[in-house]
C-alpha positions in Angstrom: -11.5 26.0 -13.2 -8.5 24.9 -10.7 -10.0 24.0 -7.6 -7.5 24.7 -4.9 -7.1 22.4 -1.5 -6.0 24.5 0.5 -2.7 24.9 2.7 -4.2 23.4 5.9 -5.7 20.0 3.6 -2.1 19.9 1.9 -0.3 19.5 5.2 -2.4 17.1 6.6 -2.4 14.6 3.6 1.7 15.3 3.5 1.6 14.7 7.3 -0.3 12.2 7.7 0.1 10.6 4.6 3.6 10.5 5.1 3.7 8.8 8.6 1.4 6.3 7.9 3.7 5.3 4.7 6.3 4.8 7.5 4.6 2.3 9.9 3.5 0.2 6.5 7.4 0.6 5.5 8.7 -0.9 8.9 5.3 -3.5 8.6 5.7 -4.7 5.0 9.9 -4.8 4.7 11.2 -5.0 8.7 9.3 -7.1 10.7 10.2 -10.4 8.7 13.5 -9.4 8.3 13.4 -8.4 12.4 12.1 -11.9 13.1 14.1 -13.5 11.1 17.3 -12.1 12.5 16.6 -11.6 16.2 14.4 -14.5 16.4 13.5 -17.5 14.2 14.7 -18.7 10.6 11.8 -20.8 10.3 9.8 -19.3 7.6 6.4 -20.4 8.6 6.6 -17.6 11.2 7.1 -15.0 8.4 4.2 -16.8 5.9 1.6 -16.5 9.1 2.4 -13.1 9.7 2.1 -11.8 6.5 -1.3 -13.6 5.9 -2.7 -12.8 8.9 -1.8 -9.2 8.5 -3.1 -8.9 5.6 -6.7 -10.5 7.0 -6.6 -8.0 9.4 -6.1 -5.5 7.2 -8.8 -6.2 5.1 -11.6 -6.7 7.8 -10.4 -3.8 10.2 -10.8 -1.6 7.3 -14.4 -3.3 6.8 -15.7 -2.8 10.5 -13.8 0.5 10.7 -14.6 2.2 7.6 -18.4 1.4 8.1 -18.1 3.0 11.9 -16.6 6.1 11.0 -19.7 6.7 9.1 -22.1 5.6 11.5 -20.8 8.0 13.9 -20.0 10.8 11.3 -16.3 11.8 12.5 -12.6 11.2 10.9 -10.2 13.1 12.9 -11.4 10.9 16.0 -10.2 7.8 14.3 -7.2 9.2 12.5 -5.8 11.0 15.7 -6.6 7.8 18.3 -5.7 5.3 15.7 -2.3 7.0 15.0 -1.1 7.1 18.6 -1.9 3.8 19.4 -0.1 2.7 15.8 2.5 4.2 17.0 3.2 2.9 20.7 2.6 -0.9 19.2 5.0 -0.4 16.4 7.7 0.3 19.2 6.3 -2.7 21.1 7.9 -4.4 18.8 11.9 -3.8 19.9 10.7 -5.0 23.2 10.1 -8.7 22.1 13.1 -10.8 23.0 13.3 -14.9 23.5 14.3 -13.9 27.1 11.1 -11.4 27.6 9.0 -14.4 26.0 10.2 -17.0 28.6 9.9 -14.6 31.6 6.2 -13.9 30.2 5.7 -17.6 29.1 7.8 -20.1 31.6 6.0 -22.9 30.7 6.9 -22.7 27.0 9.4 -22.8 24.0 10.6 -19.2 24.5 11.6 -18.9 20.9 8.3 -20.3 19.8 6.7 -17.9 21.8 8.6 -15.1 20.9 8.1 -15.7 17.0 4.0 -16.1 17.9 4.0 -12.9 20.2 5.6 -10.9 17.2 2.7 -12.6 14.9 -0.3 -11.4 17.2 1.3 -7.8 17.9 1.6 -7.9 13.9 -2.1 -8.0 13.9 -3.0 -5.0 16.4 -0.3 -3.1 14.8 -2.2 -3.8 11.6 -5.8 -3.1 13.2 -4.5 0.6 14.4 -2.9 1.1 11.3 -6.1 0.3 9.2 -8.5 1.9 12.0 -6.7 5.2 11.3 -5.0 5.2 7.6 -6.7 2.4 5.6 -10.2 3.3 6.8 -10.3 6.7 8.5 -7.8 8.6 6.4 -8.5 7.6 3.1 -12.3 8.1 3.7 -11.5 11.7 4.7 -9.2 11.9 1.4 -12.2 11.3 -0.4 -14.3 13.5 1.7 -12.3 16.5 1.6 -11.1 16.7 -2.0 -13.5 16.8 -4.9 -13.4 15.8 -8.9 -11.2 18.7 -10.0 -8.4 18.7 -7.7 -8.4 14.7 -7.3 -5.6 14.4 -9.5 -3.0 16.4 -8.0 -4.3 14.6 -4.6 -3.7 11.2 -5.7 -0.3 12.3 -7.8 1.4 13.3 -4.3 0.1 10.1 -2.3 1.3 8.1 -5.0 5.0 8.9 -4.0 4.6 8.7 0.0 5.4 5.3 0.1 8.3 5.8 -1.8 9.8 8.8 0.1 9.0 6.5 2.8 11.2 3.8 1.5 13.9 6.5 0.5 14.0 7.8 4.2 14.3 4.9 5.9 16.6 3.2 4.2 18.7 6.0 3.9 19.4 7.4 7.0 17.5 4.8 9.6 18.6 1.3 7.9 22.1 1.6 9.6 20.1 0.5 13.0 19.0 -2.6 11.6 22.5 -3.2 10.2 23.8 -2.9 14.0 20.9 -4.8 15.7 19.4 -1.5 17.1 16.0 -2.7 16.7 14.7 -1.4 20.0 16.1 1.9 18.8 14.8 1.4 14.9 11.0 0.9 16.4 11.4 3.7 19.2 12.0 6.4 16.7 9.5 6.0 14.1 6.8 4.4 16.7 7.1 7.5 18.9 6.9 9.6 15.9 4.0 7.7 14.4 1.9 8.8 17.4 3.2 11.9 17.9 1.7 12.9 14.9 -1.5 11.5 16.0 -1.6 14.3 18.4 -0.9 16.8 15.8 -3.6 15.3 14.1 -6.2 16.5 16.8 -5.2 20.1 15.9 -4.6 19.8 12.1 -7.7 17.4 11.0 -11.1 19.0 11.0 -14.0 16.7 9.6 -15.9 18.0 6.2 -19.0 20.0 7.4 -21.1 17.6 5.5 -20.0 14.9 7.4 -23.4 13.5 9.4 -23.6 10.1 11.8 -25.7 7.9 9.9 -28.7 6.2 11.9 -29.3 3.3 10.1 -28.3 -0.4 11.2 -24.6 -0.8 11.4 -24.3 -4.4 11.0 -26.3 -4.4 7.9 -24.1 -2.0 6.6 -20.9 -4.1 7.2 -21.3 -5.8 4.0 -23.1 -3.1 2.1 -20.6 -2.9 -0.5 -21.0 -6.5 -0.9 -24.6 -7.0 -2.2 -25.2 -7.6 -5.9 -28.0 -4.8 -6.1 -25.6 -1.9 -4.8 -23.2 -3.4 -7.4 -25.9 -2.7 -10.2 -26.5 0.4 -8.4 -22.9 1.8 -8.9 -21.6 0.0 -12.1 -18.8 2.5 -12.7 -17.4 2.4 -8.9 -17.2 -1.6 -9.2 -15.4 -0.9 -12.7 -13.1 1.2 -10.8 -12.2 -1.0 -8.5 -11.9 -3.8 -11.5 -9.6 -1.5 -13.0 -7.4 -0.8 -9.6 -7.6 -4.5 -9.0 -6.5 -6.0 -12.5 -3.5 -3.2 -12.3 -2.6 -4.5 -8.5 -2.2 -8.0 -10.1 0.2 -6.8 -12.8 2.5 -4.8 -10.1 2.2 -7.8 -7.9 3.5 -10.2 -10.3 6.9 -8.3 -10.2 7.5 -6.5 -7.2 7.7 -9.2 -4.6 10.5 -10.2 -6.7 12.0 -7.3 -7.9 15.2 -6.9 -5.5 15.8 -10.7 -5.7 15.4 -10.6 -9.6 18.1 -7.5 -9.3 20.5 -9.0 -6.9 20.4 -12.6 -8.1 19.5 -12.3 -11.8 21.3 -9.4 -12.7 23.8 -9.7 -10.2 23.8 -6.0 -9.3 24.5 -5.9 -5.3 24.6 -2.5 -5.3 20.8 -2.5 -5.6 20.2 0.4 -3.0 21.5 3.0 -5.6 19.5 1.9 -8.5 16.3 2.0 -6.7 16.6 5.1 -5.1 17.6 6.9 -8.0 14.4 5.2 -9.6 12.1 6.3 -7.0 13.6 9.8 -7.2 13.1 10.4 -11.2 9.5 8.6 -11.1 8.2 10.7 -8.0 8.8 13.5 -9.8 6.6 12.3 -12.7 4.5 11.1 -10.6 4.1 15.0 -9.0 4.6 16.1 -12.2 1.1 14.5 -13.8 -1.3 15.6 -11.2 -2.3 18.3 -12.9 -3.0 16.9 -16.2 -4.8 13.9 -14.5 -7.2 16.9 -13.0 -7.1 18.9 -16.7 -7.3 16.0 -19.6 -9.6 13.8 -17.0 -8.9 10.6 -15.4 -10.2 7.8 -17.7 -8.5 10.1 -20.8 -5.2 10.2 -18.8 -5.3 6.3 -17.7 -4.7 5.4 -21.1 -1.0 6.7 -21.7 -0.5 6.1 -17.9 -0.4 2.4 -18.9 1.7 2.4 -22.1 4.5 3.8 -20.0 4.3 1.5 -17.2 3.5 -1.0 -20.2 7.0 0.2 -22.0 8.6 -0.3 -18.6 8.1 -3.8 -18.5 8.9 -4.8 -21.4 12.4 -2.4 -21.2 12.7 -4.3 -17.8 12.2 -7.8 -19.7 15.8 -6.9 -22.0 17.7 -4.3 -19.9 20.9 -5.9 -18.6 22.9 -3.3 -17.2 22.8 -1.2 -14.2 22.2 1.9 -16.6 19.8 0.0 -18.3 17.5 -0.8 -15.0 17.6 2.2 -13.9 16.1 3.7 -17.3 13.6 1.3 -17.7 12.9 0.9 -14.1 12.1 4.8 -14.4 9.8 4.6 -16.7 7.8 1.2 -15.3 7.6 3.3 -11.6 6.6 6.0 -13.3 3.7 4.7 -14.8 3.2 3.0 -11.9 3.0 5.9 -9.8 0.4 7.5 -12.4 -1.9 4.7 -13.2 -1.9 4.8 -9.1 -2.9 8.2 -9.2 -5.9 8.2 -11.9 -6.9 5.0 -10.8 -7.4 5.9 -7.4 -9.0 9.5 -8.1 -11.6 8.0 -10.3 -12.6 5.8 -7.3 -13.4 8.2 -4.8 -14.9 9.8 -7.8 -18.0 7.4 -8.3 -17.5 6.6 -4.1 -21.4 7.6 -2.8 -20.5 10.9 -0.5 -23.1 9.4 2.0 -21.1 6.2 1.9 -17.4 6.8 1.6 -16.1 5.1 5.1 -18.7 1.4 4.1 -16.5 1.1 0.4 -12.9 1.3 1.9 -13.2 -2.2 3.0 -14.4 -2.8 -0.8 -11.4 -0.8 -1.7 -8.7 -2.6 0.3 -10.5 -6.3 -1.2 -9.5 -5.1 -4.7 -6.5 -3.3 -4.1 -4.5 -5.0 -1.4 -6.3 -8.8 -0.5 -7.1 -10.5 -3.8 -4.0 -9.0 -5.7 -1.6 -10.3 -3.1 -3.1 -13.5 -3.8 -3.1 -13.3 -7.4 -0.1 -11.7 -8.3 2.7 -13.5 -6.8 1.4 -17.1 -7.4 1.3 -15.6 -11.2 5.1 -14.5 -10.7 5.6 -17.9 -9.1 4.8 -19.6 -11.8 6.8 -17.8 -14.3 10.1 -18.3 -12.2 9.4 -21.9 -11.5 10.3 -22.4 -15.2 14.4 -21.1 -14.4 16.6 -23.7 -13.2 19.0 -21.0 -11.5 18.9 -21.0 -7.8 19.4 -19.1 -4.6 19.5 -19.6 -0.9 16.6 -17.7 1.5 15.2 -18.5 4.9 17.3 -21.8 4.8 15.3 -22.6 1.9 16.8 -23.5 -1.9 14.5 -21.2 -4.1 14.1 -20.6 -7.9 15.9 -17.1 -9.3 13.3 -15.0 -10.8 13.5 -14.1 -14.8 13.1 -11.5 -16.9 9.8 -13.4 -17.7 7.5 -11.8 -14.4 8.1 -8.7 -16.5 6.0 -10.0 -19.7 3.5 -11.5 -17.5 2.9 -8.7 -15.8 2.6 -7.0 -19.3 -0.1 -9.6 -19.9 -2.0 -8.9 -16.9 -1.8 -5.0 -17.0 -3.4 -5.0 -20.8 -6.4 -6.6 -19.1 -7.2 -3.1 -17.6 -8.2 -2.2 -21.2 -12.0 -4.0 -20.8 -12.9 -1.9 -17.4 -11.5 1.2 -18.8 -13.5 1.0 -22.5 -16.7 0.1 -20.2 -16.6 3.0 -18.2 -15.5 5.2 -21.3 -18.2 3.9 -22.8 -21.2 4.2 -19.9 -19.0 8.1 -19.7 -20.7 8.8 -23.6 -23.5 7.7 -22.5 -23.8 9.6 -19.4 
């Protein structure tokens, strides 16, 4: 039977789904290119922020995630978290050399500058965890349930592209100018406006109950070998999400790169948004056969069309071309997403769910951004063709990081026949 969410649980995960897709937008694709610009072209700057960020990310989610069940509440975190995300996302158009030196006398103001946008980088990423990474994807799992899941997961799948869509399309003309002040005000002020709304729209699961056991032993709960025996098919799960991460992570950090300088297609803007548009609706589209056939059942043909994507992406040529097989790789993309993540929260223990977002976020964010790219890396180092970034002389990508990827994402197939197979057996 169709289990409903609700109209109430469908705007919030919109809502705030949505916004929070915005903030990581402006974090993952503006801030470098904001420093960069406005600041310093040394690319150190950019390689410490990102790596740092993404420490921050991991262990705010880790600390948070395990305090948000200790003290049994959501919305508290969500709403807070938001507001604050917000206000130091528009912090950020108010970092200047000149502010730095009238802060910092005594030093390099550019250096200064570069490191301020570096730390503020970091809170921005600890309110942005605190509330989305930790908060809001524990009360996901909290308020949905095994037969609705599916259509859950299929819709938060395409946030961050809408996101993308949104911002480039109507807000990207600010960066162009060197509006940045203006660029951060809007969506930073809208970021926390929304944590206000989220007072009034969130309400916490009536199941929900503070836990009174030790917090600090529970910081690393997830990590002990015996609750890893305990919950085989969550740790498969997360094997699964993980060994998928890889595979996307082997192309995307090069995919607009690949399309500019490879394929020499400038006009790059037009084929990604119409390839984002065609594989949201898929995406939408499978929710509710994830929910009906099941999500291990469904994960299967998920992969062979992301897995026909890549290798259409590894001959395609032509702007047509890309955007045809780009459809088809981002829409299995978007759907492997979906099952993937809905078979997690799945096997997530309900007494537990705030403790394994940390868990989540090592296998789905940390050790694939590690992985994936030096895997891409190594593919592209093999072209001799060249191009100029950040002052620095780097390698073109080839259609090579699309086979690799391949590689990787067949790799899924061992975590997926083990929990089919413990599934029989259950």
């Amino acid at each position: 039977m169709k289990e409903r969410l609700g109209a109430r649980k469908w705007a919030t995960l919109l809502l705030i789904g949505l916004f929070g897709q915005f903030a990581w937008t402006i974090e993952n694709m503006y801030f470098n290119v904001f420093l960069y610009k406005t600041i310093s072209t040394d690319p150190g700057y950019i390689a410490a922020m990102v790596g740092w960020s993404a420490a921050a990310a991991t262990l705010t989610t880790l600390l948070m995630g395990a305090l948000s069940d200790r003290v049994g509440k959501r919305k508290a975190f969500i709403a807070v978290g938001y507001v604050l995300w917000g206000l130091s996302t528009a912090a950020f158009g108010y970092i200047t050399p000149e502010n730095a030196a009238k802060l910092f006398p005594g030093a390099n103001a550019v250096a200064a500058a570069a490191t301020m946008v570096v730390v503020l980088d970091c809170v921005m990423t600890f309110f942005g965890s605190t509330a989305n990474d930790a908060a809001f994807n524990a009360w996901v799992t909290d308020s949905t349930t095994t037969g609705n899941r599916g259509r859950a997961e299929s819709v938060l799948a395409i946030l961050p592209l809408i996101s993308m869509l949104i911002i480039f399309g109507a807000f990207d003309g600010l960066t162009q100018q060197g509006k940045w002040r203006e660029f951060f005000n809007i969506f930073g002020l809208a970021v926390s406006a929304v944590g206000i709304i989220a007072l009034l729209l969130v309400k916490d699961e009536p199941g929900l109950r503070p836990r009174r056991d030790s917090y600090f032993k529970n910081l690393l709960y997830g990590l002990r070998p015996s609750v890893v025996r305990e919950n085989p098919e969550l740790y498969l799960s997360f094997a699964a999400f993980c060994l998928f991460s890889v595979a996307v992570q082997v192309f995307f950090p090069f995919l607009i790169i690949y399309i500019q300088y490879y394929l020499g297609i400038m006009d790059y803007a037009l084929v990604l948004g119409v390839v984002l548009i065609l594989a949201s609706v898929a995406s939408v589209l499978s929710g509710k056969w994830i929910d009906r056939f099941g999500k291990l059942r469904f994960t299967v043909p998920a992969a062979a069309v992301m897995l026909t994507g890549l290798i259409g992406m590894f001959f395609v040529r032509s702007q047509i071309g890309v955007i045809i097989a780009g459809t088809v790789m981002m829409s299995g993309y978007m759907m492997l997403t979906a099952t993937l993540s809905a078979n997690i929260r799945d096997w997530t223990p309900t007494d537990k769910v705030g403790h394994f977002q940390g868990i989540r976020m090592i296998f789905q964010v940390l050790l694939p951004m590690i992985i994936g790219p030096n895997i891409g890396a190594a593919v592209i180092r093999s072209n001799p063709m060249t191009y100029e970034d950040l002052g620095q002389i780097k390698t073109v990508p080839t259609p090579g990081i699309y086979l690799a990827s391949a590689v990787v994402l067949l790799l899924i197939a061992v975590p997926v026949l083990l929990l089919k197979k413990r599934e029989r057996q259950a």
